[in-house]
Residue frames as a rotation matrix with the C-alpha (Angstrom) as fourth column:
UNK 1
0.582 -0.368 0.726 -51.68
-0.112 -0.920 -0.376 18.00
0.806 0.137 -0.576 -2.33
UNK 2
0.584 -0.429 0.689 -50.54
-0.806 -0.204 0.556 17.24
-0.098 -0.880 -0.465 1.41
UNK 3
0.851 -0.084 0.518 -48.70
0.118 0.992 -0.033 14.33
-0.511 0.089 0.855 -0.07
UNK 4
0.438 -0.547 0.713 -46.72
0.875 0.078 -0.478 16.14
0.205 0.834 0.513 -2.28
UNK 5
0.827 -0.282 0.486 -46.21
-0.506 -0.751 0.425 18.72
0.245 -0.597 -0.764 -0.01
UNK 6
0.676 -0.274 0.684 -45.02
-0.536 0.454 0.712 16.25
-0.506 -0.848 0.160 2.61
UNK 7
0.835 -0.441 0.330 -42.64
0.529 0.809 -0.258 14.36
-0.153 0.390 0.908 -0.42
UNK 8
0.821 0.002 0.570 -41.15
0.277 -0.876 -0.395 17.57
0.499 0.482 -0.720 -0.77
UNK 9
0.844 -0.192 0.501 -40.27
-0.532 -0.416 0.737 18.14
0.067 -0.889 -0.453 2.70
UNK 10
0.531 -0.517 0.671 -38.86
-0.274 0.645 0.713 14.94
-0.802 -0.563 0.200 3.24
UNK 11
0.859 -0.231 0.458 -37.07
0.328 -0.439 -0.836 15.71
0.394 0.868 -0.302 -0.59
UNK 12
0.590 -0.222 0.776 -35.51
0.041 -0.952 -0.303 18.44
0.806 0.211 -0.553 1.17
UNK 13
0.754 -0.347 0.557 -34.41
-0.490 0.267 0.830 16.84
-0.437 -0.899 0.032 4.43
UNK 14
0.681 -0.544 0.490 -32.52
0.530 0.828 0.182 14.42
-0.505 0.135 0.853 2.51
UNK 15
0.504 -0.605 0.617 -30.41
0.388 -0.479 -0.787 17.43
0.772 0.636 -0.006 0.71
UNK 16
0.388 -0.118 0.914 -30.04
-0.167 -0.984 -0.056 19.41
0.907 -0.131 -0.401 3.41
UNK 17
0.951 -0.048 0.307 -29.36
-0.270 0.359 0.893 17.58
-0.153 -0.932 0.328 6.45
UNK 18
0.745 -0.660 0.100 -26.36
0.419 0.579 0.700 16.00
-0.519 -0.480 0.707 5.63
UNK 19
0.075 -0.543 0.836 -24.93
0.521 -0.693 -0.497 19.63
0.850 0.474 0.231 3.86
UNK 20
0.637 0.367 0.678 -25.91
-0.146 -0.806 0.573 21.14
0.757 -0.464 -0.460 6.82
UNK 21
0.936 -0.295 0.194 -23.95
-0.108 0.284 0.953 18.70
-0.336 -0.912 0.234 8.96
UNK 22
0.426 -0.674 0.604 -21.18
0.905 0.333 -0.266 18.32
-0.022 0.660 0.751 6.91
UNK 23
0.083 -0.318 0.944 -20.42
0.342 -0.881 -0.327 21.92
0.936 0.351 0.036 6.74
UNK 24
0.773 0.241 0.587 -21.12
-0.613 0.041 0.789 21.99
0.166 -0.970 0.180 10.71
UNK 25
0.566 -0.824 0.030 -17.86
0.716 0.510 0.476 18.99
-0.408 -0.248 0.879 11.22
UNK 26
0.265 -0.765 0.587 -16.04
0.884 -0.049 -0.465 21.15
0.384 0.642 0.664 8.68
UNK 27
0.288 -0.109 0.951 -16.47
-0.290 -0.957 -0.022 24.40
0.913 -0.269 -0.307 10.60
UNK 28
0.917 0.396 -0.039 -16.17
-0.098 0.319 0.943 22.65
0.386 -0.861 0.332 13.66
UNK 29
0.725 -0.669 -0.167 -13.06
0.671 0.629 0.393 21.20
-0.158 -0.397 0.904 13.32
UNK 30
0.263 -0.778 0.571 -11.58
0.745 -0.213 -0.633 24.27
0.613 0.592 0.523 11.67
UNK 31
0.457 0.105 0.883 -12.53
-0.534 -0.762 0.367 26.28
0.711 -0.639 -0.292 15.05
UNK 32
0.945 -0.301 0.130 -11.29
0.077 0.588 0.805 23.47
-0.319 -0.751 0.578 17.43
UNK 33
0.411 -0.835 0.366 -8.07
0.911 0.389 -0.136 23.12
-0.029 0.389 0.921 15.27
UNK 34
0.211 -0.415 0.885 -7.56
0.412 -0.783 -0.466 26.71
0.887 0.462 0.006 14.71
UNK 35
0.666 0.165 0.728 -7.85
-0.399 -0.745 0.534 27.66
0.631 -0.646 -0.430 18.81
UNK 36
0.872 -0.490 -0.011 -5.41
0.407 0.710 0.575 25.10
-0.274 -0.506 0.818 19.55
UNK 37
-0.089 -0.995 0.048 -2.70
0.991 -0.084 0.107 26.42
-0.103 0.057 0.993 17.49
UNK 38
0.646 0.057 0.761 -3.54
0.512 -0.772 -0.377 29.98
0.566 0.633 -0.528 17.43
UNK 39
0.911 -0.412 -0.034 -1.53
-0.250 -0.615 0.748 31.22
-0.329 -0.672 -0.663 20.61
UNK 40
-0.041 -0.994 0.101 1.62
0.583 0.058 0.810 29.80
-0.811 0.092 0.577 18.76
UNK 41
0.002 -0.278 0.960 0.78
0.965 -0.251 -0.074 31.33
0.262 0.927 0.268 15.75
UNK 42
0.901 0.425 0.084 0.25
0.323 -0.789 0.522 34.50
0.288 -0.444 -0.849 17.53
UNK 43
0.803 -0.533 -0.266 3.40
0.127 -0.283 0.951 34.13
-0.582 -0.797 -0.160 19.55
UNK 44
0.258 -0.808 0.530 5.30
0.686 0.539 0.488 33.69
-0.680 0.237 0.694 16.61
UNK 45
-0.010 -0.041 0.999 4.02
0.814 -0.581 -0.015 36.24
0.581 0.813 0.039 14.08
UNK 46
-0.848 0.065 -0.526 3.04
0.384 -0.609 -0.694 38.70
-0.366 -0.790 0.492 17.24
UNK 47
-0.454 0.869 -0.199 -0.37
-0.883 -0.468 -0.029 38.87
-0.118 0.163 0.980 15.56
UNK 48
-0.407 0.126 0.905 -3.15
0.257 0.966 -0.019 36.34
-0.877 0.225 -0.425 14.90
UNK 49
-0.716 0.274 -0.642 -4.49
-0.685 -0.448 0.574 35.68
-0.131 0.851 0.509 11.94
UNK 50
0.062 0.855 0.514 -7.83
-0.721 0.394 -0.570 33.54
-0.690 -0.336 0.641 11.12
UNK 51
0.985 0.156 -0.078 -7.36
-0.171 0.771 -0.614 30.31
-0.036 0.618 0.786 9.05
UNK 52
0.254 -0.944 -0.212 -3.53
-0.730 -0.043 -0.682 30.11
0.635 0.328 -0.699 9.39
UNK 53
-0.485 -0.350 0.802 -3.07
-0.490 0.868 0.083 27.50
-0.724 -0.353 -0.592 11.96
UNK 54
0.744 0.445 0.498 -5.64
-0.001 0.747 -0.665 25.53
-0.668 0.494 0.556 9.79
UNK 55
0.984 0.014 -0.175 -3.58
-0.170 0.322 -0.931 26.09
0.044 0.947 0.319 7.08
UNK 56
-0.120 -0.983 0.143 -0.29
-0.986 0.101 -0.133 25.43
0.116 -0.156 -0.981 9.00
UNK 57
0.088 0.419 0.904 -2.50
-0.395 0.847 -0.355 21.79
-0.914 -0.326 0.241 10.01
UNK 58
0.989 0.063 0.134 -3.00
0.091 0.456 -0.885 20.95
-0.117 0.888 0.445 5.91
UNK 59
0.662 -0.694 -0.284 0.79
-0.666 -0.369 -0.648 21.74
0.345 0.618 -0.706 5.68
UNK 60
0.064 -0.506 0.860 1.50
-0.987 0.096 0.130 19.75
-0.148 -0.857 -0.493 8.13
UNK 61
0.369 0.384 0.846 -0.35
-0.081 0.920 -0.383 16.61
-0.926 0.073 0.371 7.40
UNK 62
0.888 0.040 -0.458 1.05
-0.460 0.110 -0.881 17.11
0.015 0.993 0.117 3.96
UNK 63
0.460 -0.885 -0.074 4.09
-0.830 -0.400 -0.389 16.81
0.314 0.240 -0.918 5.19
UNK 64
0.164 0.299 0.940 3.50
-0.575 0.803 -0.155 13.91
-0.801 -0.516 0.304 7.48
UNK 65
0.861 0.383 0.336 2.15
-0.094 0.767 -0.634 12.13
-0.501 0.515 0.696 4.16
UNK 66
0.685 -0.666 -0.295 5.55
-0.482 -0.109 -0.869 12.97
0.547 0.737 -0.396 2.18
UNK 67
-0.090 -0.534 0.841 7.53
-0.986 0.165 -0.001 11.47
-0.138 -0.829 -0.542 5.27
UNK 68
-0.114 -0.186 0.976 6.18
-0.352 0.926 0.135 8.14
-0.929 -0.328 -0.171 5.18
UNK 69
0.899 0.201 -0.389 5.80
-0.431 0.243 -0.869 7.96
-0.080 0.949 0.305 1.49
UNK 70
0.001 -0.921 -0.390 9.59
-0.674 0.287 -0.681 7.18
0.739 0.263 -0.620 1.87
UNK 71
0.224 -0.095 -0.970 11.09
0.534 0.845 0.041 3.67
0.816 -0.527 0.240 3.50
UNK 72
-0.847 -0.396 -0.355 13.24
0.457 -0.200 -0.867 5.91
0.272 -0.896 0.350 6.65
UNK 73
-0.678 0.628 0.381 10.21
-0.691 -0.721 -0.041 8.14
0.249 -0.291 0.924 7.14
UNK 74
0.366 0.798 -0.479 7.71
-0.494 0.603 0.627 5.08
0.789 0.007 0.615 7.44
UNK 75
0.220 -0.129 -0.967 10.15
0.353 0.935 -0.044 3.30
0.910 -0.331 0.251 9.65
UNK 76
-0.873 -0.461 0.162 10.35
0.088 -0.475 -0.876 6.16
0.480 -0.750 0.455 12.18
UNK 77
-0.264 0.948 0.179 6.74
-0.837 -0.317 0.446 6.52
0.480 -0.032 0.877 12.02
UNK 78
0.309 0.115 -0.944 6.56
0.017 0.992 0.126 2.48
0.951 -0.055 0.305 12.75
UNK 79
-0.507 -0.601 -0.619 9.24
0.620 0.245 -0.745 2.84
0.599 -0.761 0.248 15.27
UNK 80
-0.774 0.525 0.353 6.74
-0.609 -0.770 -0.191 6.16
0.172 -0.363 0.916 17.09
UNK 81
0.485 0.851 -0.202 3.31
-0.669 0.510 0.541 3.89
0.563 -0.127 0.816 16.86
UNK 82
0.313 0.161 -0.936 4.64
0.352 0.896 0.272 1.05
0.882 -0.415 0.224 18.34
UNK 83
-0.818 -0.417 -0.396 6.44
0.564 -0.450 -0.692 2.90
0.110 -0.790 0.603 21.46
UNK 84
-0.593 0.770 0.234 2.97
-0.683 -0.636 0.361 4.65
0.427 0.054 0.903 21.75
UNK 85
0.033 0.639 -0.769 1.21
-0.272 0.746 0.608 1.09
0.962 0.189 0.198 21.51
UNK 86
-0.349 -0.106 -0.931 3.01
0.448 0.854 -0.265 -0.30
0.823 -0.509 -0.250 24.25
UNK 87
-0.886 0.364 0.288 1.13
-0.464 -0.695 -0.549 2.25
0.000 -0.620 0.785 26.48
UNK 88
-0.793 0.577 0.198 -2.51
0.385 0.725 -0.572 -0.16
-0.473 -0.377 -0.796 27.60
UNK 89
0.446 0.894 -0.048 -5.40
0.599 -0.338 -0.726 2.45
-0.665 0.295 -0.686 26.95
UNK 90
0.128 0.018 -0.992 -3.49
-0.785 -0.609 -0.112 4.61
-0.606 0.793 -0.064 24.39
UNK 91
-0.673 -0.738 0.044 -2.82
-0.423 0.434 0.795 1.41
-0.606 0.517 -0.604 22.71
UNK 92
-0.371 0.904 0.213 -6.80
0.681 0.420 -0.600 0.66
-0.632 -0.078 -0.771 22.33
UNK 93
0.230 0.603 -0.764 -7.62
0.092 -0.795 -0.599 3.99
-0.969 0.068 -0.239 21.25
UNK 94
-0.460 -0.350 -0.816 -4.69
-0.803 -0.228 0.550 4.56
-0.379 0.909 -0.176 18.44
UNK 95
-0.939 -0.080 0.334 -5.68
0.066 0.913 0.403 0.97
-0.338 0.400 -0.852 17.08
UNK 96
-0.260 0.963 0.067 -9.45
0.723 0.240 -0.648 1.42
-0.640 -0.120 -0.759 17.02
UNK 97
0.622 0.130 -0.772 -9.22
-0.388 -0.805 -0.449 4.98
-0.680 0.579 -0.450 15.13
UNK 98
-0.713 -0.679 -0.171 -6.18
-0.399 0.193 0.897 3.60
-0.576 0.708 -0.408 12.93
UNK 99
-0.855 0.101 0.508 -8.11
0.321 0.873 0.367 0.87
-0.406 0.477 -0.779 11.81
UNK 100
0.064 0.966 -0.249 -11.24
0.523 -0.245 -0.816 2.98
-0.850 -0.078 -0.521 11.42
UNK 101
0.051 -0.534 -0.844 -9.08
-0.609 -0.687 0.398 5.92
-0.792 0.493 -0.360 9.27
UNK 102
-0.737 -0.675 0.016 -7.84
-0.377 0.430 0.820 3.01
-0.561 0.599 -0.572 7.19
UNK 103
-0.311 0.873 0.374 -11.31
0.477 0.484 -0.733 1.36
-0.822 -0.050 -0.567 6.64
UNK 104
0.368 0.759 -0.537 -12.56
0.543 -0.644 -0.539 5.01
-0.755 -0.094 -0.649 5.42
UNK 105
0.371 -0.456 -0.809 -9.88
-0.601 -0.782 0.165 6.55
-0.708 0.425 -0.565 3.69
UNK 106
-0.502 -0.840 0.203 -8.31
-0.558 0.494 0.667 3.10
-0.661 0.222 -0.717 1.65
UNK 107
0.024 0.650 0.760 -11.13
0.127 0.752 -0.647 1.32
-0.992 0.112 -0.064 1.27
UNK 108
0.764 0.260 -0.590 -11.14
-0.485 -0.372 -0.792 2.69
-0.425 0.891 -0.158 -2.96
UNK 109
-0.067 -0.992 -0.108 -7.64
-0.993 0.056 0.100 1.28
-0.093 0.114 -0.989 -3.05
UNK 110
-0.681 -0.298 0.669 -7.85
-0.588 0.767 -0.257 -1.75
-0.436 -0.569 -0.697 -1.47
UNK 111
-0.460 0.535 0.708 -11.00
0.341 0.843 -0.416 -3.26
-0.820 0.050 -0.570 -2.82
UNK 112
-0.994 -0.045 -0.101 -12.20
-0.088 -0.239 0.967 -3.63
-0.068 0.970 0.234 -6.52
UNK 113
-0.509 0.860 0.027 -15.98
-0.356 -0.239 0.903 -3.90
0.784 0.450 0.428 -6.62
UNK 114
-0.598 0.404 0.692 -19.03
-0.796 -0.205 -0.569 -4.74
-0.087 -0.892 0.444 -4.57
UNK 115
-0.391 0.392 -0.833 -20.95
-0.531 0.643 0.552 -7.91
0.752 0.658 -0.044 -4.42
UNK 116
0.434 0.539 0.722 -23.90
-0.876 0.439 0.198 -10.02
-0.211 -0.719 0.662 -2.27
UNK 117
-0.682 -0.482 -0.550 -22.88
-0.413 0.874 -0.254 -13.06
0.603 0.053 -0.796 -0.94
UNK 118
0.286 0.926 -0.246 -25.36
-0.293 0.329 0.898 -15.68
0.912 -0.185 0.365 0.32
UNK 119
-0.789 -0.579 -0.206 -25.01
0.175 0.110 -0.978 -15.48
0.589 -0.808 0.015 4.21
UNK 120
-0.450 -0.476 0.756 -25.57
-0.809 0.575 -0.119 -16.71
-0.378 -0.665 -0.644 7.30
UNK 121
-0.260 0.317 0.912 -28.56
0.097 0.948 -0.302 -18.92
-0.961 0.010 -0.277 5.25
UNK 122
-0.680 0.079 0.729 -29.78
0.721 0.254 0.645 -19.97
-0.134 0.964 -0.230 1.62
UNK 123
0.327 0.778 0.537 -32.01
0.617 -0.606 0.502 -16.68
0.716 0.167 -0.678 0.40
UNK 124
0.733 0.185 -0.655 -30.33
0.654 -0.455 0.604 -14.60
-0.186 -0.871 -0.454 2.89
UNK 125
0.143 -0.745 0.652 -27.47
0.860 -0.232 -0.454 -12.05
0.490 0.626 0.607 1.62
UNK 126
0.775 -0.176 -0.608 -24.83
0.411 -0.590 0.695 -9.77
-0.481 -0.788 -0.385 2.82
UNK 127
0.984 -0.160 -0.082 -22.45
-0.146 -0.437 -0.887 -7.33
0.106 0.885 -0.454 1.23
UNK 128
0.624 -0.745 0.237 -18.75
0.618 0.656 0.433 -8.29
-0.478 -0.124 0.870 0.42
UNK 129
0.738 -0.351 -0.576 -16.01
-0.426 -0.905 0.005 -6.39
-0.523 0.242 -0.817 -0.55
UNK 130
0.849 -0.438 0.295 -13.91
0.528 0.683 -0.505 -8.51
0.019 0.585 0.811 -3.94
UNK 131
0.544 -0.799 -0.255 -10.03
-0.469 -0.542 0.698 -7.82
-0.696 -0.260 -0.669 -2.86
UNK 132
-0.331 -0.644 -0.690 -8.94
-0.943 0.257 0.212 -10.32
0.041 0.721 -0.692 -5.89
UNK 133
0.782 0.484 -0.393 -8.89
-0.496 0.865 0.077 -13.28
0.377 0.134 0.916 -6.81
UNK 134
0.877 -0.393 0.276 -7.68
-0.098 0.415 0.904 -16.31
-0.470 -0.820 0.326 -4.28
UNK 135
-0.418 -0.904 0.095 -3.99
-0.487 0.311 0.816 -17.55
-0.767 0.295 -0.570 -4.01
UNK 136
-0.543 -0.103 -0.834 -3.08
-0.601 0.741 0.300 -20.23
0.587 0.664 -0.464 -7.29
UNK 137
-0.954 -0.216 -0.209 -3.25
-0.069 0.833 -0.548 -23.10
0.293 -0.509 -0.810 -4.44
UNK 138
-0.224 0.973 -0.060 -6.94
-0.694 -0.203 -0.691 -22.22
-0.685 -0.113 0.720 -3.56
UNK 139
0.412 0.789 -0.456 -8.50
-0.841 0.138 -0.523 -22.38
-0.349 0.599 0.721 -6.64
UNK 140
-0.363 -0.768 -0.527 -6.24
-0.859 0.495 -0.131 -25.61
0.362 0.406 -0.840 -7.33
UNK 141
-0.996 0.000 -0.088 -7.27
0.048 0.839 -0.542 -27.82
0.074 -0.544 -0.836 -4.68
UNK 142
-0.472 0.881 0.031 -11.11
0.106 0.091 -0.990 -26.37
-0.875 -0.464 -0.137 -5.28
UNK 143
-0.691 0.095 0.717 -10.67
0.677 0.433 0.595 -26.65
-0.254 0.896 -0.364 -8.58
UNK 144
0.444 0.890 -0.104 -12.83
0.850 -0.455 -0.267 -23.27
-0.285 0.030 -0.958 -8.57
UNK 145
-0.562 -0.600 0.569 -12.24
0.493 -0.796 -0.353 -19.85
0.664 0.082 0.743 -9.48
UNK 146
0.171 -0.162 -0.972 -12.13
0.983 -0.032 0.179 -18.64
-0.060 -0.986 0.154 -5.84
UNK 147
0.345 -0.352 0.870 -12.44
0.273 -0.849 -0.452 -14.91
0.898 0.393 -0.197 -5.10
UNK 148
-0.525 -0.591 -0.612 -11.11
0.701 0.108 -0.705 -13.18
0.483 -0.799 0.358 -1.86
UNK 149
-0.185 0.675 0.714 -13.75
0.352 -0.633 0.690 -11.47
0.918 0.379 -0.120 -0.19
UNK 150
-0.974 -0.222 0.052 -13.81
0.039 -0.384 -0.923 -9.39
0.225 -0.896 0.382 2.95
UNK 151
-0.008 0.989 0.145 -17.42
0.362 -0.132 0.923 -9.13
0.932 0.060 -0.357 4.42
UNK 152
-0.920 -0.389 0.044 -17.64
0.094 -0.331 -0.939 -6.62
0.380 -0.860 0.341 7.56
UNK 153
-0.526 0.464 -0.712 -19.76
0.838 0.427 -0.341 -6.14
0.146 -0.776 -0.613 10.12
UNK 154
-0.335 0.238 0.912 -22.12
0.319 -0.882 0.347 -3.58
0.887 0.407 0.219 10.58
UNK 155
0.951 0.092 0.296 -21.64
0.301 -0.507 -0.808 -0.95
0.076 0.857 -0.510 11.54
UNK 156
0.332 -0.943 0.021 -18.26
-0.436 -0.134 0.890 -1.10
-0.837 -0.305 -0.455 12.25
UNK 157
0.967 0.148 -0.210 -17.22
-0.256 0.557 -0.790 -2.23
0.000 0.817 0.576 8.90
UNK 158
-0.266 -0.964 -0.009 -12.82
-0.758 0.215 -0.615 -2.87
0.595 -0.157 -0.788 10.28
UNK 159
-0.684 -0.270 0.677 -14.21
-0.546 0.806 -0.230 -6.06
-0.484 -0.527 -0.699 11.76
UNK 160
0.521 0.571 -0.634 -15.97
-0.832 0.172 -0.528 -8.56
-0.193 0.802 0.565 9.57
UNK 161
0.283 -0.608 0.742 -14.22
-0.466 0.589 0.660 -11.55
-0.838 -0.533 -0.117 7.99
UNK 162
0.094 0.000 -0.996 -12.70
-0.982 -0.168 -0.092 -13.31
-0.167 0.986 -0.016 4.66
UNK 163
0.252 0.447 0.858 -14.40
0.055 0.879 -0.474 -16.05
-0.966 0.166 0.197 2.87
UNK 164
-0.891 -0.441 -0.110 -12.60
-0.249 0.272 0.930 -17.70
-0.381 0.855 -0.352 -0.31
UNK 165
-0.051 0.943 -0.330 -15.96
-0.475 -0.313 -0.822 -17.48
-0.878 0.115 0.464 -2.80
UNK 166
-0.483 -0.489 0.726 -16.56
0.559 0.466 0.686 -18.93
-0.674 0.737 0.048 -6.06
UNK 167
-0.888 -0.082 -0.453 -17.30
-0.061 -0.954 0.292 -16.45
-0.457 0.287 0.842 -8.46
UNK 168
-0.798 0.595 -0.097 -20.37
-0.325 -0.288 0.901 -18.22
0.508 0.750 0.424 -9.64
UNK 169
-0.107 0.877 -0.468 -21.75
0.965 0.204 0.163 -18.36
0.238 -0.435 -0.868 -6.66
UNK 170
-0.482 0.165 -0.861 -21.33
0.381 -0.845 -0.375 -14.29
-0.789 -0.508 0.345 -5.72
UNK 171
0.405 0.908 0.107 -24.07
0.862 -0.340 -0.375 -11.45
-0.304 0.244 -0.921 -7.04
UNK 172
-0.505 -0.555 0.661 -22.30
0.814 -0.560 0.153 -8.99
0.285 0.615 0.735 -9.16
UNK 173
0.394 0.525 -0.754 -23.41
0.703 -0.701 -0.121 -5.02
-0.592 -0.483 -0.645 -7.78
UNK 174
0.015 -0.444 0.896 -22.83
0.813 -0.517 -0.270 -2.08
0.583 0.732 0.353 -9.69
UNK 175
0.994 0.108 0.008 -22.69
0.078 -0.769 0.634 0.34
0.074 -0.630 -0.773 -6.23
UNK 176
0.153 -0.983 -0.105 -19.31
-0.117 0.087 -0.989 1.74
0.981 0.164 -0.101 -5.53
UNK 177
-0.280 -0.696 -0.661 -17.14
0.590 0.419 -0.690 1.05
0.757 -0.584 0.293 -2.64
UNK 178
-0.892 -0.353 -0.280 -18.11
0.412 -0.383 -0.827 3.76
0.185 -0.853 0.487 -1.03
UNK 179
-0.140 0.881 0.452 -21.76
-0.841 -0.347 0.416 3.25
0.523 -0.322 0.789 -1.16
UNK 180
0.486 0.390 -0.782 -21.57
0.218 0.813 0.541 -0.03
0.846 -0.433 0.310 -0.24
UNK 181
-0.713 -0.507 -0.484 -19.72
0.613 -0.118 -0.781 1.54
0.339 -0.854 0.395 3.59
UNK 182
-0.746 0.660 0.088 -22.53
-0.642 -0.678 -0.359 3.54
-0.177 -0.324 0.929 3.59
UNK 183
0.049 0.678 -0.734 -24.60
-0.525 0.642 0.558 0.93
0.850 0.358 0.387 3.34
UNK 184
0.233 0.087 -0.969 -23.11
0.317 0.935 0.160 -0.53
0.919 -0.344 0.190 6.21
UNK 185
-0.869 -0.493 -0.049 -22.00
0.286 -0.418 -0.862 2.08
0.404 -0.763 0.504 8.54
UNK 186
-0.860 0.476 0.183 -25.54
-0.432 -0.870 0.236 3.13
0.272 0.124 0.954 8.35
UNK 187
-0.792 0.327 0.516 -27.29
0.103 0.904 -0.414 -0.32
-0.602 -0.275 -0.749 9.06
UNK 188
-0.665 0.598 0.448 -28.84
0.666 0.746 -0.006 0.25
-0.337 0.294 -0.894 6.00
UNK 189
0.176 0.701 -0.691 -30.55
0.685 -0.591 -0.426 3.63
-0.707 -0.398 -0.585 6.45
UNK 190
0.148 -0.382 -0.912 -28.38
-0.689 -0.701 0.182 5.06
-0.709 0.602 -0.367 3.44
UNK 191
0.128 -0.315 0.941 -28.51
0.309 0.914 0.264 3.36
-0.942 0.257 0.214 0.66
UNK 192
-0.941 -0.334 -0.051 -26.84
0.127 -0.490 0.863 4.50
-0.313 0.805 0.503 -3.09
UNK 193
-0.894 0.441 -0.071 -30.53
-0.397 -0.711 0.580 5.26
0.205 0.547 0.811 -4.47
UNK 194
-0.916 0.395 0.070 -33.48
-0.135 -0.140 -0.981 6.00
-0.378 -0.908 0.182 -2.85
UNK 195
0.003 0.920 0.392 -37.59
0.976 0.082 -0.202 6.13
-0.218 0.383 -0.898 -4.11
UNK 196
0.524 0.024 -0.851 -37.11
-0.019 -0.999 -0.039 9.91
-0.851 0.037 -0.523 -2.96
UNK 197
-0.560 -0.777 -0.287 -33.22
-0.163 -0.235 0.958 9.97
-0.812 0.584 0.005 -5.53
UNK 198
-0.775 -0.243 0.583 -35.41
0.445 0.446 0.777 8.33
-0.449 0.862 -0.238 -8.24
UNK 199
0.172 0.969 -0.176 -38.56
0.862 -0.234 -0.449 10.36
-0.476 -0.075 -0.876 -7.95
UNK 200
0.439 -0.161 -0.884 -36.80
-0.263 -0.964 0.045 13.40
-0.859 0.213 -0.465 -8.27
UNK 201
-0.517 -0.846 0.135 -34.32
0.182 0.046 0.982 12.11
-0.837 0.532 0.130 -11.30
């Protein structure tokens, strides 16, 4: 009985904890974001109103995204980051979040499936992200089909490195992309399906 109590519990931690926090960033940021712009929205409308900066912020960022979707918008945006960059510690920061953002938000784009590669020794294995298959000239001169595989570091997963594979030496995964980052942002502690996920299924 105090077993199955106690599977319960810890059942229920695993729903709730990361709704609980999740909804906790999302409220967070919409109070942090919303007291920043509310004295303009105030000054402008001569009233405030709750959730309207936020929703002047999503209008914004849409707009942003429609900007560089085009070549002059991207190249003003280019021509703004780098005249930012050349600033020492703001150049550390923007880079370090960029590359995070990109990492987090692209990563579905950018990379077609998951797969274990045998690393640093024989019987040892680490996950890899398959971005295609190698140049022509690769698999030519190794006479292999050669994939292109990104393997990051944990748990920073925007540093890491790419190792030209042959495809019958890598370990075919059926997790998506974006369990295997949770797999690694997490060192592991999250992983796409638990004893608890299958107990309960």
């Amino acid at each position: 009985m105090f077993v199955r109590l106690r599977n319960y519990f810890i059942a229920g931690l695993v729903v709730l904890v990361p709704l609980f926090a999740t909804l906790y960033i999302v409220w967070f940021l919409f109070d942090f974001i919303d007291s920043i712009l509310r004295p303009f929205v105030t000054r402008f409308f001569g009233y405030s109103v709750v959730g309207l900066s936020f929703l002047i912020m999503l209008l914004l960022v849409l707009l942003v995204g429609a900007i560089v979707s085009h070549t002059i918008g991207r190249k003003w945006i280019e021509f703004f980051e780098r005249t930012l960059c050349k600033i020492p510690l703001v150049r550390v920061v923007h880079s370090s979040i960029k590359q995070a953002s990109s990492a987090l938000l692209m990563q579905k784009k950018e990379f077609k499936r998951v797969v274990l590669v045998e690393y640093p020794r024989k019987g040892a294995y680490v996950i890899g992200f398959v971005a295609g298959d190698s140049a022509e000239e690769i698999q030519e001169k190794t006479a292999e089909h050669t994939l292109s595989i990104f393997i990051p570091t944990a748990p920073n997963p925007t540093s890491g490195f790419l190792a030209m594979i042959p495809e019958k030496d890598v370990v075919q995964l059926d997790m998506s992309i974006e369990d295997g980052f949770k797999t690694i942002i997490t060192g592991g502690l999250v992983t796409p399906t638990s004893k608890i996920e299958k107990s309960m299924q």
